[in-house]
N, C-alpha and C positions, 0 to 999 in steps of 0.2 A: 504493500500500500504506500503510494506517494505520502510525503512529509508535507505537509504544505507551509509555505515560506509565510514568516513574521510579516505584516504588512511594515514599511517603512516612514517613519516620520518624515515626510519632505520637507516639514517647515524647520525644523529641528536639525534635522540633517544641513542642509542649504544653512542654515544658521552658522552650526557650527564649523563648514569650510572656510564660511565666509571669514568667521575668527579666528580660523589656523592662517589664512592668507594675511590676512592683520598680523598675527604674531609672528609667523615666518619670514615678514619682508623687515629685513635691516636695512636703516639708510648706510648708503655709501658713502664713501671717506674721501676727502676733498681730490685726492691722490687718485681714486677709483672716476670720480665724477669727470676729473680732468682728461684722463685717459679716454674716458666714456667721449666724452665731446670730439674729441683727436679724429675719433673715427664715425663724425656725423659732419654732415651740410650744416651748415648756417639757418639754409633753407629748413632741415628736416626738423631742426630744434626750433624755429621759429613757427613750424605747421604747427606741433607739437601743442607747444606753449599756448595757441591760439584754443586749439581744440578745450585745453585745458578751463580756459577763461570763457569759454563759449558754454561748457558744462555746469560751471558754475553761476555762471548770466540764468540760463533757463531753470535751475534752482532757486536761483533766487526770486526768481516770480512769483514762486510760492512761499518762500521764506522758508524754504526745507534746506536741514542743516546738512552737512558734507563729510562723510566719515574717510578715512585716510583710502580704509580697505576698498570702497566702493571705487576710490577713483584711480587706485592704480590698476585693480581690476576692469574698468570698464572703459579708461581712458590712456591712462599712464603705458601701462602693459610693457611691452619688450622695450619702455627707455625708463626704465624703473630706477635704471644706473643711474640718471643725470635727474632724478627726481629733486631734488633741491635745486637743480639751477631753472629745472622748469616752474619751481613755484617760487621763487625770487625773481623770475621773469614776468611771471601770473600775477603777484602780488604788483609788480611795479608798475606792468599795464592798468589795474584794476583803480591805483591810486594817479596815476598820470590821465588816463584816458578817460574814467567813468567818476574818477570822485568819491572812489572806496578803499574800505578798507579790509584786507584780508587778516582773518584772528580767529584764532584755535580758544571754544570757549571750551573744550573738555581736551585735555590735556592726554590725561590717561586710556582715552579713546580715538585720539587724534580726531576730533570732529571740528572741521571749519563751519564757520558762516560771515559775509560779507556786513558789512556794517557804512551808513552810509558817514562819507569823512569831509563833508561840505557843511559848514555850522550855520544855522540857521539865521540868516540877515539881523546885525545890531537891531534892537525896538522891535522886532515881529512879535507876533500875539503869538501864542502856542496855542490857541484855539482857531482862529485864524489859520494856522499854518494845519490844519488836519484837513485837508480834503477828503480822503477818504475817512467813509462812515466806519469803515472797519475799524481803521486806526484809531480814530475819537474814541470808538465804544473798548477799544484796549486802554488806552490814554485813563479812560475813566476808574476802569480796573485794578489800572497800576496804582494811580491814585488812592483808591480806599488803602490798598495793602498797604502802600507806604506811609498814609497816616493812621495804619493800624501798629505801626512798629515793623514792620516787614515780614505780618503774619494776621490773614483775616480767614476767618470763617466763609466757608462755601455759601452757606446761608443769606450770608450778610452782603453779599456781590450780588447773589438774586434780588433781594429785598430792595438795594440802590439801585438796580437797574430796572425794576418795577417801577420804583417813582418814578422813573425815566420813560415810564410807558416800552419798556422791553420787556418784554413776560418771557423765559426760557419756554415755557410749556406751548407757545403760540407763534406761526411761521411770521417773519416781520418782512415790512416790505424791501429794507436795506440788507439785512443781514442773513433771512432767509431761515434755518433753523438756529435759535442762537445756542441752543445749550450744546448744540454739536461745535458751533464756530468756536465756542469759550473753552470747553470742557478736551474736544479734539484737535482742531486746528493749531488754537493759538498755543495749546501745550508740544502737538507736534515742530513748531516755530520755534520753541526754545522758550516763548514769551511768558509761559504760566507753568508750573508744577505745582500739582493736586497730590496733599499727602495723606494718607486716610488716617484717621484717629482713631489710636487703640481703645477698645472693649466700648465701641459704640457701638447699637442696635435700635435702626437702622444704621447704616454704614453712614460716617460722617467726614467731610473731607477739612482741611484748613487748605487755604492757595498761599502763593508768595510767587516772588519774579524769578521766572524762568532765568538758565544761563544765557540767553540773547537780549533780553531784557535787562542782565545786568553791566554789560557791554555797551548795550546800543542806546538805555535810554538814561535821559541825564533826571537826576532826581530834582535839580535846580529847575529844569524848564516844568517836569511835573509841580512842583509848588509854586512856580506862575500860573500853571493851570488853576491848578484850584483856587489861588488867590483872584482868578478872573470869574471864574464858578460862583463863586461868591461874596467878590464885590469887596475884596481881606485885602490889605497890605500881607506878604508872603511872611513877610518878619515878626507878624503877629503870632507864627507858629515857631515860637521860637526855637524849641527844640530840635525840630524836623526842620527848620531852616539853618542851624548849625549843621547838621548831618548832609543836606544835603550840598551845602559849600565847603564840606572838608574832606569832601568823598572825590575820587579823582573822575574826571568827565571822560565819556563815552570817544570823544579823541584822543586821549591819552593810553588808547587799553593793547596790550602790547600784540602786535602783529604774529610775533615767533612763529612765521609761516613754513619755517624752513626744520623746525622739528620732526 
């Protein structure tokens, strides 16, 4: 009698190549890199490099973050050698040509995301400057957290954006379903992390700012937001307006593209 075979995890499987391919590739050594170039075009490193920057452009339309392993796998491939000088070339296009900035918010995972490196015009409103409805209704979010100390109840983001006539439970005409955009999107973005709190029943989450959110957004223009929200001098909160001018700004956040 035939044995019949274990069905196989794919997702699990597929998972874990993808993280042996992660942990197997070493960067090469400046010695290795240099050699590597010796026996390329100018041209083939400059296709390269393009490709590179053009994969992360069309990620970033979604604000989806960049993991090391995805891109030498699906982009890098057989110049895996000269991977630092193609992302010291990526980086430098990103900030010469578009006005960005290339920056590893996980470290230990090697995951990039692009951050924009153009400061928003002396005297602009941060309310004003939100054209899209998405952003405003993130803007808002970050907002409660960070004048909750950099830690609010899931509860309490529904409730404020209820006043706001945003109901999670009901399709909106900007945002479409919101408790997907808030709960899925903006946490796949990097923007929000939802931690669930222990021995609660039902299951209860707290939010705080994602790692893209703490890169990219400055907690000084958030506390001009809500000092325009409500009509406040920002230095009325005095606390939260220590923290957020002693905290280093979303330009200052280190590139180290080349890790």
């Amino acid at each position: 009698m035939t044995q019949r075979k274990k069905p196989v995890n794919t997702r699990t499987s597929t998972q874990s190549r993808e993280d042996d391919e992660d942990t197997t590739f070493t960067l090469p050594s400046t010695s290795q890199v240099q050699r590597g170039l010796e026996r390329l075009t100018a041209a083939q490193v400059d296709q390269k490099t393009a490709e590179v920057v053009q994969y992360f452009l069309v990620k970033d339309q979604k604000k989806i973050p960049v993991r090391r392993a995805d891109l030498v796998k699906n982009v890098v491939k057989e110049y895996r050698h000269i991977y630092p000088e193609i992302m010291k070339r990526a980086a430098r296009t990103f900030e010469q040509v578009f006005g960005l900035k290339l920056v590893i918010i996980d470290p230990k995972n090697q995951v990039y995301i692009l951050v924009n490196n153009l400061e928003t015009p002396e005297g602009a409103s941060p309310i004003n400057s939100l054209t899209n409805p998405k952003t405003g209704l993130l803007f808002v979010i970050l907002s409660v957290i960070f004048m909750k100390g950099g830690v609010a109840r899931e509860t309490l983001i529904w409730n404020v954006l209820k006043k706001l006539r945003v109901d999670p439970g009901e399709k909106h005409e900007d945002f479409g379903d919101v408790k997907k955009l808030v709960t899925d999107e903006f946490v796949r973005q990097k923007y929000l992390e939802f931690l669930r709190v222990p021995h609660t029943e039902p299951v209860e989450h707290t939010v705080q700012w994602g790692q893209r959110a703490q890169v990219e957004v400055s907690k000084a223009k958030i506390l001009e937001f809500m000092g325009q929200l409500y009509e406040q001098d920002p230095q009325s909160w005095s606390q939260h307006y220590r923290e957020a001018h002693s905290s280093p700004s979303s330009s200052q956040a280190s590139t180290s593209s080349q890790r």
